[in-house]
N, C-alpha and C positions, 0 to 999 in steps of 0.2 A: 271722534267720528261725527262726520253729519249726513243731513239729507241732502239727496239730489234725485231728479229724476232728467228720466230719457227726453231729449228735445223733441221728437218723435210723438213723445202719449202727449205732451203738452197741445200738442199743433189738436191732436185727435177731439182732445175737450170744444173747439167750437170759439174758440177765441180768434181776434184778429191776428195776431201774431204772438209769438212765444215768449214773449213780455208779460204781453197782458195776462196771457196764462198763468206766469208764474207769478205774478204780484197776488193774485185769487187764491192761488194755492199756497201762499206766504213765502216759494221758495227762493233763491237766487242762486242753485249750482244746479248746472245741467251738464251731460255730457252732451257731446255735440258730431250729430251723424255727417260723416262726408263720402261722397258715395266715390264712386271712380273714376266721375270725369270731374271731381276736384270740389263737387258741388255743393253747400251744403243745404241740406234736405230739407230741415224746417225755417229753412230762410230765405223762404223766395228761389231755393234753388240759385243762390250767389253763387259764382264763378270766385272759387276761394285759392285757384291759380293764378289770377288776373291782383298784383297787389294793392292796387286801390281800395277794390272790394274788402281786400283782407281787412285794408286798416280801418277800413268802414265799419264791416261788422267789429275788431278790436274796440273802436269809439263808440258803436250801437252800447257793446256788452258793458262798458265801462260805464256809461251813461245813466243803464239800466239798474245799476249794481248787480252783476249778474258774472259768475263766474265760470268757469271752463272745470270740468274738474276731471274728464277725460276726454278724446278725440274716441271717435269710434268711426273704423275702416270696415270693408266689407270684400280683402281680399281673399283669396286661397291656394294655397300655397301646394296644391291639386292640379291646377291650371298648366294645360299644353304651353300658353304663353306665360313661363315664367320670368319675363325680362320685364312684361307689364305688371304684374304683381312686384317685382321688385321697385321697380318707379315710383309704382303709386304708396308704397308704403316710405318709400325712402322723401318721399315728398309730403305724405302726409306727417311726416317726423317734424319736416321745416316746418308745416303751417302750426303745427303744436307749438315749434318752440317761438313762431311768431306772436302767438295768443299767450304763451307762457304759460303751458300746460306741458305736467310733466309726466302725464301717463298717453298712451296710445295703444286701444284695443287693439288689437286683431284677433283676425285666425290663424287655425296652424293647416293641416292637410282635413277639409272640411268629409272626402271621402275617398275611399281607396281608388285606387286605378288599378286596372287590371292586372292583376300578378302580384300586385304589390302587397305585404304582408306589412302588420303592423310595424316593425324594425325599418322596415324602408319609407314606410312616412316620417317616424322620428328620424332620421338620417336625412332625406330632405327639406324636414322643416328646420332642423339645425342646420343646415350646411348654408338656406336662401338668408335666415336668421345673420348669419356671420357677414354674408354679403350685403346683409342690410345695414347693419351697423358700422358706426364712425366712432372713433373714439372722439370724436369733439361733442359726438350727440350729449346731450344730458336728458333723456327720456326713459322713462321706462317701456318695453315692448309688454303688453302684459294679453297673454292668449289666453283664450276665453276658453272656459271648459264646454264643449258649443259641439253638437252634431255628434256623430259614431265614431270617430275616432277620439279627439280629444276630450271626451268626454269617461276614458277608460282612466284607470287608476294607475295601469301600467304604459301606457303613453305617456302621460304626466310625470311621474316617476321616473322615467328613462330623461325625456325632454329635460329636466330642469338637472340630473346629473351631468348630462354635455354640455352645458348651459352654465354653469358654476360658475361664478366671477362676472359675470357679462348682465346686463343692465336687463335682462329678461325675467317678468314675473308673470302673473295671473290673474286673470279679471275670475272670480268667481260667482257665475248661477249658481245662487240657492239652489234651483228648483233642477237645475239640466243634468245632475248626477240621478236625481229621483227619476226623471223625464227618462233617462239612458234605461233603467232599470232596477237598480242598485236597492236594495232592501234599506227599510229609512233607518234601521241604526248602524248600518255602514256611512252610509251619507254622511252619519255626526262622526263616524270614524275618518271619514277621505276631508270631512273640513280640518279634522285635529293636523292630521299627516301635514297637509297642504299651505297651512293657514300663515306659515312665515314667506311665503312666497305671493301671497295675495299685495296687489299695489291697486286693485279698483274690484269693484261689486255690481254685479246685477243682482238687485233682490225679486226675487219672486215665488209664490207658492201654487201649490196644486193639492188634487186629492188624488188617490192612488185608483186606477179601474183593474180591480183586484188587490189580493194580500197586501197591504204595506211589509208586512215582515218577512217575505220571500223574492225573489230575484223573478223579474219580470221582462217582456219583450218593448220595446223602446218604444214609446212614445202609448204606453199604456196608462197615460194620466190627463185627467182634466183641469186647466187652469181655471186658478180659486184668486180673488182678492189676497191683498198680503195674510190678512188679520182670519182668512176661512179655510187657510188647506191644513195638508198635513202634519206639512215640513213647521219644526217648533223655533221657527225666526230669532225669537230671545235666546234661545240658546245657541243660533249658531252664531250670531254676533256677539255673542257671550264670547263663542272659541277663537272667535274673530281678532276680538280685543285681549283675549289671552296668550296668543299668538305675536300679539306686536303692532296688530294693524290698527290705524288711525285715521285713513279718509273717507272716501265716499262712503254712501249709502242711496247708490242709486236704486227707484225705483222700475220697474220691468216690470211691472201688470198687464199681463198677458191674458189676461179672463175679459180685459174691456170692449174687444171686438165684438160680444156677444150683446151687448149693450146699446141703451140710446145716448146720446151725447149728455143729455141730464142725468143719464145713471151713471154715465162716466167719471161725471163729476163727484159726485157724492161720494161715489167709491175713493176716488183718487185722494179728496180729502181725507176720509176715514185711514186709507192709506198712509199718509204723512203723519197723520196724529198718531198711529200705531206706532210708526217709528218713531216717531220722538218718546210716546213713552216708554218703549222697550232701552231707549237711550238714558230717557230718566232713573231707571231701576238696573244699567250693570253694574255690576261689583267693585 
């Protein structure tokens, strides 16, 4: 495993470009946000449909030593217009396999539609899933345990049973099972269950507003630096790596908005050293 963080918190530190950031922060894997009109976020907003750009930033990244280690999309697969959700993921598939990245976040049904019961989101998100994939793809789909629906235990569950055989895994939040409600030692339960279907990470922590050891209403937590919340990080990468997993370890410090750009900083270093040492000491 190693470090990565979000191209996103890089930009947030105050640097000229997400270079510079990550030389300061020692890293060189980021994932890389591209929004829907192809754009990518922390890059000037390049036009990552237009293929010059593509090969540009490809040469920026190369240049930089600086790798890809996930694509990260921002569809939902909730959306009246689901022909454009299929597009943009079936194309942000291409620009992965352009940059030679073999993971690509997404979402799955980010919230119910009216009438719709949990069975009818996994039935849609499996069915747009099938239309998305090629078998020439060589990607991984991996949905993020992200918002009220995929963020259930029995969503997940159902999802990766129709799912079987087909190139679809799991970005896992640390922190978005805790965030849902989930009492924190189910959480280390829903990482064991999950943890062979993981193909990328968002790490991040919080502290609980109220019980940690009782089931709570969703979004009853405050975000903490990695190294200050609840959630006991070493050990879920611990289940992580017991599980089978071996890439990322992206950072998601989601506590830094609250911040000035020089405490950004400090935090986000403290950040990276945590994980390395928690990397230093698994089993």
């Amino acid at each position: 495993m190693f470090v990565a963080i979000r191209d996103v918190l890089v930009k947030s530190i105050g640097f000229n470009n997400v270079f510079e950031g990550l030389r300061w922060l020692g890293l060189n894997n980021i994932e890389l946000a591209v929004n829907k009109e192809f754009k990518a976020v922390a890059f000037a907003y390049l036009d990552l449909s237009d293929k010059h750009n593509l090969d540009n930033l490809a040469s920026r990244l190369k240049e930089n030593n600086t790798k890809v280690c996930a694509l990260l999309l921002e569809n939902d697969f909730a959306s009246e217009d689901i022909k454009r959700e299929i597009e943009y993921v079936k194309k942000g598939i291409k620009i992965a396999e352009e940059l030679n990245v073999k993971v690509v976040r997404i979402n799955a049904v980010m919230k119910l539609r009216r009438n719709w019961t949990l069975e009818r989101a996994v039935e849609v998100t499996v069915d747009v899933i099938k239309q998305i994939l090629n078998h020439e793809d060589n990607i991984w789909l991996a949905i993020e345990n992200h918002g009220v629906v995929s963020n259930r235990r029995e969503f997940l569950r159902e999802l990766f049973k129709r799912t079987e055989g087909l190139p679809v895994g799991l970005t896992l939040d640390t922190c978005n099972f805790y965030w849902y409600g989930y009492p924190l030692n189910e959480v280390y339960e829903i990482y064991e269950e999950f943890s062979k279907h993981v193909k990328h990470t968002h790490i991040k922590n919080a502290t609980s507003i109220g019980p940690k050891g009782e089931y709570r209403n969703y979004g009853s937590v405050k975000m903490q630096p990695l190294y200050n919340g609840d959630i006991d990080l070493k050990k879920a990468i611990q289940i992580l790596k017991d599980g089978g997993y071996d890439h990322d370890l992206t950072i998601e410090d989601e506590s830094l908005g609250r911040y000035s750009i020089d405490e950004r900083r400090k935090i986000l270093i403290k950040d990276v050293q945590f994980l390395r040492e928690v990397l230093k000491e698994l089993r």
